[in-house]
C-alpha positions in Angstrom: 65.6 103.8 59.5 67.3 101.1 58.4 66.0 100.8 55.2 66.9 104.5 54.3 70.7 103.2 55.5 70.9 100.3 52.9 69.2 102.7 50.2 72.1 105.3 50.9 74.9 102.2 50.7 73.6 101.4 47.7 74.0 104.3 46.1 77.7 104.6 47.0 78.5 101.1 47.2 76.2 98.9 45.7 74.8 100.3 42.7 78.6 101.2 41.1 79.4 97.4 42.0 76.5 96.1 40.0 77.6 98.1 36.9 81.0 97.5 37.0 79.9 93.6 37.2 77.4 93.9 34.6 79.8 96.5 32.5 76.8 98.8 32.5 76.0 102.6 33.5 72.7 102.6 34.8 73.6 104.8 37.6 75.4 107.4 35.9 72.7 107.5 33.0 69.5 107.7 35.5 71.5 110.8 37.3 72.0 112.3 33.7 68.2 111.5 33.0 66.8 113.3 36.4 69.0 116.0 35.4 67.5 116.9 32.2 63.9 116.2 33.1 63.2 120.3 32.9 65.7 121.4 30.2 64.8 123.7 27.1 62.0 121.6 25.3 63.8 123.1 22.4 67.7 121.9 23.8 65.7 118.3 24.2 64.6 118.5 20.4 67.6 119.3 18.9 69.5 116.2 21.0 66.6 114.2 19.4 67.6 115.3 16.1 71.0 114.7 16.9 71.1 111.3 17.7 68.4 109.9 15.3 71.0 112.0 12.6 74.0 109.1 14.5 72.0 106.4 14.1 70.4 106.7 10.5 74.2 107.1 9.9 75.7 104.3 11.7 73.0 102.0 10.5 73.6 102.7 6.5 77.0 102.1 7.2 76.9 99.0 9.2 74.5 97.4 8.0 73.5 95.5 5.0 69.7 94.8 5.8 68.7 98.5 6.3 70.4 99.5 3.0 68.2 97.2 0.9 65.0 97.8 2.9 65.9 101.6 2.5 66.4 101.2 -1.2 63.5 99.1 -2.0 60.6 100.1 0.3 58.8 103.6 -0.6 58.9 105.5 2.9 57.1 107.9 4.7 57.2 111.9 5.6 58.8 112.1 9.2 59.0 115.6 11.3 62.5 114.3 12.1 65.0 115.1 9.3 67.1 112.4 9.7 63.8 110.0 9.5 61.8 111.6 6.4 61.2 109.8 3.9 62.8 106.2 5.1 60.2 103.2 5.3 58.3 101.8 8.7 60.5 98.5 9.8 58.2 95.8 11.2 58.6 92.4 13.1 58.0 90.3 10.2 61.1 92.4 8.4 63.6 91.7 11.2 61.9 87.9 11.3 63.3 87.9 8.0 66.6 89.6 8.4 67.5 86.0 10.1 71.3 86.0 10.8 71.8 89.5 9.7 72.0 91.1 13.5 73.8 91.7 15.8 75.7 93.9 14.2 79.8 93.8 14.5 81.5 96.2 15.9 83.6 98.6 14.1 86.6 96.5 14.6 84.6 93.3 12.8 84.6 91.3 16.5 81.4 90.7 18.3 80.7 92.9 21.1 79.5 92.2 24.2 75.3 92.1 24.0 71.8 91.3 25.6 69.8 88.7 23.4 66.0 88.6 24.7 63.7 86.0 22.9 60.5 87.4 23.5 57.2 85.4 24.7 55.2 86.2 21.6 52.7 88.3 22.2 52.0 89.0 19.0 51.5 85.1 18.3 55.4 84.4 17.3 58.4 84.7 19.5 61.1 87.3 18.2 64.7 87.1 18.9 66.2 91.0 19.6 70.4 91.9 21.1 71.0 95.2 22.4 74.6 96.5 23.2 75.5 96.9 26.8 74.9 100.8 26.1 71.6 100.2 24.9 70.6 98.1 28.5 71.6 100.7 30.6 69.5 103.4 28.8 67.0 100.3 29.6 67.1 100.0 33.3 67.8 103.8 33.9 64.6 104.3 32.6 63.0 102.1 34.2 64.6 103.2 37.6 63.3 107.1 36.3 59.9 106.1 36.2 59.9 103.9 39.3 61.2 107.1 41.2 58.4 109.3 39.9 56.1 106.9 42.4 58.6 107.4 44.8 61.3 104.4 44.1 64.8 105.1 45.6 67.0 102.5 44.2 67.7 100.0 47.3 64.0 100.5 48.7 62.6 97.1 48.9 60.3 96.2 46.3 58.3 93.6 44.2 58.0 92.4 41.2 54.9 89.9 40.0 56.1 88.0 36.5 55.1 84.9 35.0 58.7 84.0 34.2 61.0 82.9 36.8 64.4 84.2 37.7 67.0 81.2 37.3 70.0 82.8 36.7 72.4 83.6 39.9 73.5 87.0 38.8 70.0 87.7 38.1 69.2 86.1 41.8 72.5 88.3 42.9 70.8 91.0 41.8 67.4 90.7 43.2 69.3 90.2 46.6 71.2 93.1 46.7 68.6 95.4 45.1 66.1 93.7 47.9 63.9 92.6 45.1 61.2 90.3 45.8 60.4 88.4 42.3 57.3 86.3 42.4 55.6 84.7 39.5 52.0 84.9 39.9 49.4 83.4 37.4 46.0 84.7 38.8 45.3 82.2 40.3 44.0 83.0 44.6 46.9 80.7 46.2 49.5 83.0 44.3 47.3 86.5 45.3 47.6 85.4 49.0 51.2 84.3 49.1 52.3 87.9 47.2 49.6 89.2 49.6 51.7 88.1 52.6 55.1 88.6 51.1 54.0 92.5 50.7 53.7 92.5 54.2 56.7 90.1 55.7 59.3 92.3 53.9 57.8 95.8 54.3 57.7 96.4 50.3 57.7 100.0 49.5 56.9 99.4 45.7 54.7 97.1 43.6 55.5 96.6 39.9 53.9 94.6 37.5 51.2 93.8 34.8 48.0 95.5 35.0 45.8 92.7 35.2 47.9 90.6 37.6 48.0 93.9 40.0 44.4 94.5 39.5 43.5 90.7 40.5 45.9 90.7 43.4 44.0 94.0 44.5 40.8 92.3 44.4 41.5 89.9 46.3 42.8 91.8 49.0 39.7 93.8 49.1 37.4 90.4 48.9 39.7 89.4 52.6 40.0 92.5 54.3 44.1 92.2 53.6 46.3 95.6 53.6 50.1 96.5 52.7 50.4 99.9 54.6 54.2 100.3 53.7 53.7 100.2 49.8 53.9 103.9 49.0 54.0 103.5 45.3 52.7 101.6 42.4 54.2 101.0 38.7 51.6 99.4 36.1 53.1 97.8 32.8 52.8 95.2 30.1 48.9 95.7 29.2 46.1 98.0 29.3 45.2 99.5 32.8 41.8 99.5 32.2 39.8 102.2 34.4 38.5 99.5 36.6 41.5 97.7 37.1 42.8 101.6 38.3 40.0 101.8 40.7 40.0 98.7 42.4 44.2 99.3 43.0 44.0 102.2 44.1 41.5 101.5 46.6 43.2 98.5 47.7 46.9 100.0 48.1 45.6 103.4 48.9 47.9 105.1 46.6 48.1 106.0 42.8 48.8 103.6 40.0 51.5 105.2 37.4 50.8 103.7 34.1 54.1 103.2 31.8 54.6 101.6 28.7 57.6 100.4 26.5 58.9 97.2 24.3 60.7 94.7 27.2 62.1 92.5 24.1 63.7 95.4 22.4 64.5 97.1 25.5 63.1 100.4 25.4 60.8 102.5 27.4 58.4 105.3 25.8 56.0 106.9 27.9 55.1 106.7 31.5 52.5 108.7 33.5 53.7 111.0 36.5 51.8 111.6 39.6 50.5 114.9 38.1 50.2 113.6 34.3 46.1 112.6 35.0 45.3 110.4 31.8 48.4 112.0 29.8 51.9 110.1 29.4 55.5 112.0 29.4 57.1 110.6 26.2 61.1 109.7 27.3 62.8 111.3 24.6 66.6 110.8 25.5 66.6 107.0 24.3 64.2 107.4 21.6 61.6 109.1 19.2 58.4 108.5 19.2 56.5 108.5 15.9 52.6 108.1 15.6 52.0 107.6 12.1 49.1 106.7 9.6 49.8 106.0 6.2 50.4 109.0 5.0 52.8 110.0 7.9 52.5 112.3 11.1 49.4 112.2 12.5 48.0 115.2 14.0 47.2 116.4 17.9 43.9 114.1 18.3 44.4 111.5 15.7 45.0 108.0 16.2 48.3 107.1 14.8 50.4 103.9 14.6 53.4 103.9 17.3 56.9 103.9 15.4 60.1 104.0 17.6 63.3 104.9 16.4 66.3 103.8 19.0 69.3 105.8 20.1 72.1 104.0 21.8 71.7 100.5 20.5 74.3 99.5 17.9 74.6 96.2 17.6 70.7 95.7 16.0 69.7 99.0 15.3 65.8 99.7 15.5 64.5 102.8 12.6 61.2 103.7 12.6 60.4 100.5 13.7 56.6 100.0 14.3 55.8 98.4 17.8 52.5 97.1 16.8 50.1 99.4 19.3 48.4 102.8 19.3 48.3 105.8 20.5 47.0 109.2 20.2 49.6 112.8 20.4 49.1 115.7 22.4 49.6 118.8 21.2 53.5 120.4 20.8 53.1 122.9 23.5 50.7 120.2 26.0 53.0 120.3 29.6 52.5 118.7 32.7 51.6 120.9 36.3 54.9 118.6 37.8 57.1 121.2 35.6 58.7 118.6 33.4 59.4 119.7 30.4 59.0 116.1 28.7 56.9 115.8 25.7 53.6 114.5 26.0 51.5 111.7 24.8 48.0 112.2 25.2 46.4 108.7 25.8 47.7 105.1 24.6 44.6 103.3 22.8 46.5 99.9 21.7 46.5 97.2 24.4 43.4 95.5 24.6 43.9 92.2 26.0 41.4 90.7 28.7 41.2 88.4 31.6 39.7 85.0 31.7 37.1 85.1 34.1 36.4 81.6 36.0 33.4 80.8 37.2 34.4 80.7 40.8 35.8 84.0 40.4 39.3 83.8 40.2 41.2 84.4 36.5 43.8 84.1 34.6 45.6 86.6 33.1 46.8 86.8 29.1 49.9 86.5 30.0 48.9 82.7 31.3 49.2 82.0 27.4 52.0 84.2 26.6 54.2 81.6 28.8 52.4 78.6 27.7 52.9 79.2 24.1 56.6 80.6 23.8 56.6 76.7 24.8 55.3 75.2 22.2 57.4 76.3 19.2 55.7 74.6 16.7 52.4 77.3 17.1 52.6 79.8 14.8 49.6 81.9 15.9 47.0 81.9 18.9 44.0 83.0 20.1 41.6 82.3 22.8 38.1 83.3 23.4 35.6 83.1 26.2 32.2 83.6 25.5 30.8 82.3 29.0 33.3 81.1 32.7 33.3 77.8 31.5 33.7 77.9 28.1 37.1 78.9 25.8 37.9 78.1 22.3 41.8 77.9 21.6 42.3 79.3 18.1 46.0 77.9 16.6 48.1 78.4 13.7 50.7 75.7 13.4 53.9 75.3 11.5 54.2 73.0 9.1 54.5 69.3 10.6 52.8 70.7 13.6 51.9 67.6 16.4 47.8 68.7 16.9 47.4 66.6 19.3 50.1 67.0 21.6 49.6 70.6 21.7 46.1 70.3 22.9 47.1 67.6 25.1 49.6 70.4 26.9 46.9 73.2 26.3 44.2 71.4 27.8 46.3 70.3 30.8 47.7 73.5 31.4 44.1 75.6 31.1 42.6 72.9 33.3 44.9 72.6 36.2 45.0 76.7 36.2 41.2 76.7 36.4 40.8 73.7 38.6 38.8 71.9 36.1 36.4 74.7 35.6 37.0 75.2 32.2 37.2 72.4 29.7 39.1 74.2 26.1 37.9 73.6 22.8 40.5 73.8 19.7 40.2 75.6 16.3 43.1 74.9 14.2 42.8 77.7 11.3 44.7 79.2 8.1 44.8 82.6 10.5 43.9 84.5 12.8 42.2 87.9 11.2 43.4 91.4 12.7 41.3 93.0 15.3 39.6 96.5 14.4 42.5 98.4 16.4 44.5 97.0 13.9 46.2 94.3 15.9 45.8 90.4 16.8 44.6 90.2 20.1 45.6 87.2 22.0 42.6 87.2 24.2 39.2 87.7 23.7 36.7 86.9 26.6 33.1 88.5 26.4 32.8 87.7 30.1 35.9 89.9 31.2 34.4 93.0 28.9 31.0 92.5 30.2 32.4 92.9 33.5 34.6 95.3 32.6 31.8 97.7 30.9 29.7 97.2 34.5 32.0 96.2 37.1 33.1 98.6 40.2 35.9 97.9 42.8 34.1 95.9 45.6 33.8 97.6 49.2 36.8 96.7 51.6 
């Protein structure tokens, strides 16, 4: 086939161009990371122990933020020797840090980086760099877990995003790795035109957020529509309900593979396998995985907080740094039947965001707001809620100096052209927003989407 032509070029040719353009090794570092997939678990522990050893090092010498907050703060027991006993780094600390990062190199110049100003999902947009080394471990990653649903870089796939692609090396890049990139927003137009780009340019894989994949599936089972060449499906970004599972699977025809990471700080921490069931492998060459309470490790069974500590990035250097979710261990010895020897996680618990359901059946999906607010700067905080289709209460935090009324004015006109008038918003402007009982603040809330959700099964095709 033609296809499988291309995909072999672009292993020989195109792939080594893109990293000598980009001055990355993705290529060499996803060959390195299939090749170790069943070493010694113990061989993969002592790496681990290894590096997080480097980078506790290199961070206390380089820099000056990390001293103080490791001299100041009491910290916590860690298995990891390198780790015990330092503090848990949050958002708000780097926030803080302001100009501190990125780091210099060790010759006092400023290396080459990736700066990513994230969308705010936690109510405030965050500015994070990662060194060149860091990005490939990034997309190799990525590319690992893409090739567990059966992804050979250069098979044509798709992406669904909310935020377009603008830049020519990014449009370059889409081109050559036969990338389809479509912003979608939940709307049915947008279903129907990703619907009929699946099957114009024979995509072989679908990647993208749970909830926009789920509504894209429904709406192929509402008309009938099938994409027989997509032979593999990558889920990220919020929680793949069991429903939303169901009704892509049936849709597609093949299984979902669940995988979850931080796209801001570029890392990725746990993806499921086509054997895994409910369980995730944890990716341990980039990073550890902590799951702490606070007193420290919590134990096989037990909820704990999800603390990641970085390997190869360092220019901004992340130590036990808490990611804001949770999750839940399996034991030491747990293994998968696809003979990995990975470590496993046994369920994520922390992403809990819903859809807004619109009373003519269509939706729109949190990450509707995420874009819409990384707009308005002034907004410290946000929340909406949804206690019937046509009604939604906008919770805001602003900034000091903060235009209200211009900010409703966008909100409104934004929420109302998505929903084709349907629903009307309503604002709160508030002190805060309080955490959620998962320990988190949850951008959306919509009693209609969890009714549905507690009820609803995948409609008959």
């Amino acid at each position: 086939m033609a296809s499988d032509l291309y995909s072999r070029v672009f292993e020989r040719q195109v792939f080594p161009f893109l990293d000598r353009l980009n001055g990355t090794h993705i290529r060499r570092t996803l060959s390195e990371l299939l090749d170790a997939e069943h070493d010694d678990p113990a061989e993969i522990q002592r790496r681990q122990h290894k590096h997080a050893q480097r980078v506790v090092d290199h961070t206390r010498t380089r820099s000056a933020f990390y001293r103080q907050l490791w001299t100041e703060r009491p910290g916590l027991p860690s298995e990891i020797p390198a780790l015990d006993g330092l503090p848990v780094v949050t958002k708000s600390d780097l926030a803080a840090a302001g100009n501190q990062f990125p780091l210099p190199d060790e010759s006092g110049s400023n290396p080459k980086i990736i700066t990513c100003v994230t969308s705010g999902s936690t109510g405030k947009p965050m500015t994070f760099h990662r060194s060149l080394d860091q990005d490939s471990w990034f997309w190799a990653l990525r590319f690992r877990i893409w090739r567990w649903a059966g992804y050979q870089p250069g098979d044509p796939y798709l992406t669904v995003n909310l935020n377009p692609r603008l830049a020519w090396k990014k449009k370059l890049q889409d081109r050559l790795f036969r990338c389809a990139y479509l912003t979608f927003n939940a709307d049915n137009l947008d279903a129907e035109r990703i619907a009929t780009t699946l099957q114009r340019r024979n995509i072989r894989h679908l990647n993208g957020f749970s909830s926009s994949l789920f509504v894209l599936a429904q709406h192929m089972l509402d008309r009938g529509l099938q994409a027989p060449s997509v032979t593999g499906i990558t889920a990220t970004g919020d929680t793949l309900f069991p429903v939303y599972r169901e009704t892509i699977e049936q849709a597609f025809g093949v299984r979902v593979l669940d995988y979850y990471g931080a796209g801001g700080e570029g890392v990725h921490l746990a993806s499921q396998c086509p054997d895994s069931g409910s369980r995730y492998h944890l990716l341990p060459e980039n990073a550890i995985t902590e799951l702490l309470d606070d007193e420290g490790p919590v134990a096989p069974g037990k909820t704990g907080r999800i603390v990641v500590t970085q390997f190869h990035n360092s220019v901004m250097p992340l130590v036990r740094y808490e990611l804001g979710d949770l999750a839940v261990p399996a034991p030491p010895d747990a293994r998968c039947t696809c003979g990995r020897t990975l470590p496993m996680l046994e369920r994520l618990e922390g992403r809990v965001p819903d859809l807004i359901v619109v009373s003519d059946g269509t939706y729109l999906v949190p990450h509707f707001f995420v874009v819409l607010f990384k707009g308005l700067q002034s907004i410290y905080r946000y929340q909406i809620y949804q206690q019937a289709p046509d009604h939604m209460r906008v919770r805001l935090v602003g900034h000091t100096g903060c235009p209200r009324s211009e900010v409703e004015a966008v909100v409104r006109r934004e929420v109302t052209t998505a929903t084709r008038q349907l629903i009307q918003p309503e604002f709160d402007w508030v002190d805060d927003i309080p955490l959620s009982g998962a320990g988190k603040r949850r951008l959306v809330i919509s009693d209609v989407s969890q009714r549905r959700q507690q009820g609803q099964q995948p409609r008959a095709q």
